[in-house]
C-alpha positions as CSV (number, residue, x, y, z in Angstrom):
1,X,180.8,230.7,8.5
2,X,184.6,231.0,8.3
3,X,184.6,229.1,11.9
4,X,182.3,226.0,10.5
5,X,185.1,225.5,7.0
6,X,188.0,225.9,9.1
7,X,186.0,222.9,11.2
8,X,185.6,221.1,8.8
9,X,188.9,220.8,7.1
10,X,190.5,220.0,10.5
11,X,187.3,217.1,10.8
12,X,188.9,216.0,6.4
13,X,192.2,216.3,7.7
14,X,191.5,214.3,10.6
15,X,189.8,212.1,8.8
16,X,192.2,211.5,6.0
17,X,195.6,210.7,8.6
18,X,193.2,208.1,10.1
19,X,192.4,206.7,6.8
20,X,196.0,206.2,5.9
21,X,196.9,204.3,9.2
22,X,193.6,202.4,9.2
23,X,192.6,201.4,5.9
24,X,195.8,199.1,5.0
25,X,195.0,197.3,8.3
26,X,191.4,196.5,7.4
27,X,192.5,195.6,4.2
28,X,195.3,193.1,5.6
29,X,192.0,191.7,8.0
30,X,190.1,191.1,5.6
31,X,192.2,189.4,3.3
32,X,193.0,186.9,5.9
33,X,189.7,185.6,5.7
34,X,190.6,184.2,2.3
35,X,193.1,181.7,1.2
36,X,194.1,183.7,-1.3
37,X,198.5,184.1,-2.1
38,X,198.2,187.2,-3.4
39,X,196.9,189.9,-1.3
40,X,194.2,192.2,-3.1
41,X,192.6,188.5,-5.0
42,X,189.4,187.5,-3.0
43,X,189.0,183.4,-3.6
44,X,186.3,183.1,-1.1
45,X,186.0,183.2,2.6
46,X,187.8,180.9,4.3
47,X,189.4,180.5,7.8
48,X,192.5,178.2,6.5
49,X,195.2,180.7,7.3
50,X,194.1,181.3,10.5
51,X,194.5,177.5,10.9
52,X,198.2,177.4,9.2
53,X,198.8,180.1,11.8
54,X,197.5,177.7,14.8
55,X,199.3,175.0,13.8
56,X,202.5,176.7,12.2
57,X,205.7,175.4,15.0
58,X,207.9,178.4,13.8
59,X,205.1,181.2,14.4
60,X,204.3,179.4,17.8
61,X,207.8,179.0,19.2
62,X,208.0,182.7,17.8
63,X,205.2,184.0,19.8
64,X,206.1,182.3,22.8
65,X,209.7,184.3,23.1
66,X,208.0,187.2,22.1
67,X,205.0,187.0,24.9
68,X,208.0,185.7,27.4
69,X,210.0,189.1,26.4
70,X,207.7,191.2,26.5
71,X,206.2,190.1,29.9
72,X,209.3,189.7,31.5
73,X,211.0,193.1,30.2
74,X,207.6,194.7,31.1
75,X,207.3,193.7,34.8
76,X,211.0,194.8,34.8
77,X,210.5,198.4,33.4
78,X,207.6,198.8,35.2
79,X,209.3,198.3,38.7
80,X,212.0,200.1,37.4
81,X,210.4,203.0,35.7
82,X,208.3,203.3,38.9
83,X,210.7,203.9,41.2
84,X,213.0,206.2,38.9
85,X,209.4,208.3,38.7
86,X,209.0,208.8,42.1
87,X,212.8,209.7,42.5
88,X,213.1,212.3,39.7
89,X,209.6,213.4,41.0
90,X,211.1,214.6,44.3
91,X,214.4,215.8,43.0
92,X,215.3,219.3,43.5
93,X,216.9,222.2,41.4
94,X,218.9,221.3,38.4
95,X,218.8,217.6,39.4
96,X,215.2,216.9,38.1
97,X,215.3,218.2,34.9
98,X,218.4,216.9,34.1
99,X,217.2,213.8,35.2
100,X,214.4,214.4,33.0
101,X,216.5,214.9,30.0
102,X,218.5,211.5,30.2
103,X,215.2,209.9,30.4
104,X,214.2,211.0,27.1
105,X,217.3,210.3,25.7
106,X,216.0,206.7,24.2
107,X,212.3,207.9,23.3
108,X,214.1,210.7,21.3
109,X,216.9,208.7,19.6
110,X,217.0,206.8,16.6
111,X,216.2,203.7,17.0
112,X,218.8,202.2,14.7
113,X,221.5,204.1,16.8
114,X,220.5,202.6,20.2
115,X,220.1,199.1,18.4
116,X,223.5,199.2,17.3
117,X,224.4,200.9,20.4
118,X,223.2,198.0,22.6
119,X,225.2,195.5,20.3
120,X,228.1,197.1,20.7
121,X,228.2,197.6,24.8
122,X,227.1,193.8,25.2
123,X,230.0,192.9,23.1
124,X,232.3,195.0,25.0
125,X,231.2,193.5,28.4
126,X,230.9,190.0,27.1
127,X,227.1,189.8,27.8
128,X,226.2,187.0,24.7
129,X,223.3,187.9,22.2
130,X,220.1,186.3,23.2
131,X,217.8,186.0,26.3
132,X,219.6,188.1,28.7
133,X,220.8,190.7,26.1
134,X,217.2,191.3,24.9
135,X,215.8,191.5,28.6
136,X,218.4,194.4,29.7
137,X,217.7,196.2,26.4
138,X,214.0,195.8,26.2
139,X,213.9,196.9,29.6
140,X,215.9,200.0,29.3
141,X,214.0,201.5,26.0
142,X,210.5,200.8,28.5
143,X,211.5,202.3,31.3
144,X,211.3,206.0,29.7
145,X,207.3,205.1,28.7
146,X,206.3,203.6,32.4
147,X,208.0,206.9,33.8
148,X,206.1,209.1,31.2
149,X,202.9,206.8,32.4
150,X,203.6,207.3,36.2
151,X,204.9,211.1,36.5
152,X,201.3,212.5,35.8
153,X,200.1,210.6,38.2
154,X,202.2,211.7,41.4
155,X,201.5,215.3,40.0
156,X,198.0,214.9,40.9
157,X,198.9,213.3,44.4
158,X,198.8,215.8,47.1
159,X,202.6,216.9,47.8
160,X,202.2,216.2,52.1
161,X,200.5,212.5,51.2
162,X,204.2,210.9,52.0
163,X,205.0,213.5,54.8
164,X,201.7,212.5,56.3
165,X,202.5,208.7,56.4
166,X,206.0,209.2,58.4
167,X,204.4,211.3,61.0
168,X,201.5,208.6,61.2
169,X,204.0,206.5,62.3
170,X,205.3,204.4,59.1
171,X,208.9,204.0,57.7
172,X,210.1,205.5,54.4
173,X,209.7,202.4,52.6
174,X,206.3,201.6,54.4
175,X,205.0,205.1,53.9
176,X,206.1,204.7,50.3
177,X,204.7,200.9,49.6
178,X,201.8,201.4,51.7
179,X,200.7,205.5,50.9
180,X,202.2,206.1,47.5
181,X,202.7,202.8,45.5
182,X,198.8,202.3,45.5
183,X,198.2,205.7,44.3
184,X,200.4,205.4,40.8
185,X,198.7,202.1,40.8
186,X,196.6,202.8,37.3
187,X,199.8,205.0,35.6
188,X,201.7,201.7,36.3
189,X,199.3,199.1,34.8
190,X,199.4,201.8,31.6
191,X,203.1,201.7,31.7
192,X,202.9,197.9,31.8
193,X,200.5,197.9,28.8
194,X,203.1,200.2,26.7
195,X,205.9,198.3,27.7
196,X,204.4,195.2,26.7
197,X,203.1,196.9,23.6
198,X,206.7,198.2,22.5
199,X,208.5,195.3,23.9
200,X,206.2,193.0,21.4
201,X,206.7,195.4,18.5
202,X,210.6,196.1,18.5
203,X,212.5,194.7,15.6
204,X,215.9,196.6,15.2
205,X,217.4,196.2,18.7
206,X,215.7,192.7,18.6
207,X,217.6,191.7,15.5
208,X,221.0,193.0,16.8
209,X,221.0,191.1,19.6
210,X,218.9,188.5,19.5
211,X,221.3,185.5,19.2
212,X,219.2,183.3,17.3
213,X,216.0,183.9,19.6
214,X,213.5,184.5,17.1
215,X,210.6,187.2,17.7
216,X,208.0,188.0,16.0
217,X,208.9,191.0,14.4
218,X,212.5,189.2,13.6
219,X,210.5,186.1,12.2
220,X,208.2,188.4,10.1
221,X,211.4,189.9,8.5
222,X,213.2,186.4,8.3
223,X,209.9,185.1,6.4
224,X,209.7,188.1,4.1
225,X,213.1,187.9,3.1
226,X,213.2,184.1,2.5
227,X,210.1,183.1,1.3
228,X,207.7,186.5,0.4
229,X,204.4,187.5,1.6
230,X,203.9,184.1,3.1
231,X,199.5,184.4,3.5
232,X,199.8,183.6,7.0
233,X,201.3,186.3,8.0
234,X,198.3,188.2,7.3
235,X,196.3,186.3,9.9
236,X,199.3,186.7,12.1
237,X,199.3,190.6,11.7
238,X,195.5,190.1,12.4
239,X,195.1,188.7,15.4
240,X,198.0,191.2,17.0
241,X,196.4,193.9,16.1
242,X,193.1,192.6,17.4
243,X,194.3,191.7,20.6
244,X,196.4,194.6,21.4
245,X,193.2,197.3,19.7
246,X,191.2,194.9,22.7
247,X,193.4,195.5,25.6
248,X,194.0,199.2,25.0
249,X,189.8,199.8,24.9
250,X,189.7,197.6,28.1
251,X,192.6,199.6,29.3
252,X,190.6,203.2,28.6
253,X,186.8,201.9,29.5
254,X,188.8,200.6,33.0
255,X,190.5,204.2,33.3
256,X,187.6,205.9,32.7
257,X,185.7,204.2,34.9
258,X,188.1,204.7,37.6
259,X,188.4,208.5,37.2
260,X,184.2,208.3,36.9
261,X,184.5,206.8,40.6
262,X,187.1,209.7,41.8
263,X,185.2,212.5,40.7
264,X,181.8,211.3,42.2
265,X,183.8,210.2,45.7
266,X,184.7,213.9,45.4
């Protein structure tokens, strides 16, 4: 008896912490399906801010530098975070988790302070606010999530696989491309998808830096502050949320299927 109430208040409180991230995002979907100003007031269904949104040049040209950012910043942490895995992974000693520990270092720290951070060393080194500012520093807060994607991954390769490829004959940098690059393969594509992810959501470093390229997450604030809950936005916040909810099921129901594969090879 005592077992089946303590199960069920971990199944209420579970249920309640999803309600509270979850519920204000239905509400903002649904609401986007009317033309309504005021969020809460139903006036009917009606697609016409979805059609503002599709025909809006500001929200455009800001989706494009976002989508170009993140992709760009992505590909970069990925390679980057990648290799840095595989590095620390064979470290030694003292070396590995201290290696460790400055790679956490960005997860774990405010964000404000790394934004402010950021603005201050490209100022110093006379890098100018804008494209090339927000690639280096979208890359650099990524590369700590495509290494926390990748590390599990060479844990469960087996230790001799790289040992096995230079006595068979291949260079290091064969018997790494060629043996161990395809194993990490699906820790990589979920390290691209985070990056991506974060990269596409970042506002505070964006807004340091950014120079006058507007995000969407700058462009969001910009809007709020000038204008007020401008409806659109609604069916902007929609369709993000949609897409990225549609590539992180694909992501799992791939994964899943992969490791289905695995165990049945086995």
């Amino acid at each position: 008896m005592k077992k089946q109430v303590k199960t069920g208040l971990i199944w209420a409180f579970v249920g309640v912490m999803l309600a509270v991230m979850y519920v204000p995002i239905i509400i903002l979907i649904v609401f986007s399906f009317t033309d309504a100003k005021a969020l809460g007031v139903w006036e009917g269904f009606s697609l016409e801010l979805y059609a503002d949104l599709f025909t809006n040049e500001s929200i455009g040209a800001a989706l494009g530098n976002s989508l170009v950012l993140a992709t760009v910043s992505a590909l970069l942490a990925t390679l980057l975070g990648t290799t840095a895995a595989v590095g620390v992974y064979y470290m030694r000693r003292w070396k590995k988790p201290a290696a460790e520990f400055v790679s956490n270092i960005t997860m774990e720290n405010a964000e404000i302070v790394t934004g402010v951070a950021f603005m201050m060393f490209f100022l110093a080194v006379r890098i100018p606010y804008g494209w090339a500012a927000l690639i280096i520093a979208h890359t650099m807060i990524t590369v700590p999530y495509v290494m926390l994607s990748v590390t599990p991954r060479l844990s469960q390769l087996n230790p001799n696989l790289y040992e096995a490829g230079l006595d068979l004959g291949a260079s290091p940098i064969r018997s790494m491309f060629c043996v161990i690059i395809p194993q990490l393969i699906p820790g990589m594509i979920s390290g691209f998808i985070m990056a991506f992810t974060l990269s596409l959501d970042d506002f505070i470093v964006s807004k340091f830096i950014n120079g006058g390229v507007e995000t969407i997450p700058v462009y969001l604030y910009n809007a709020l502050a000038k204008r007020g809950a401008d409806p659109t936005l609604r069916a902007l916040s929609a369709v993000m949320f949609i897409v990225l909810l549609t590539v992180l099921i694909v992501l799992n129901v791939v994964t899943a299927a992969q490791k289905r594969k695995r165990s049945v090879a086995k």
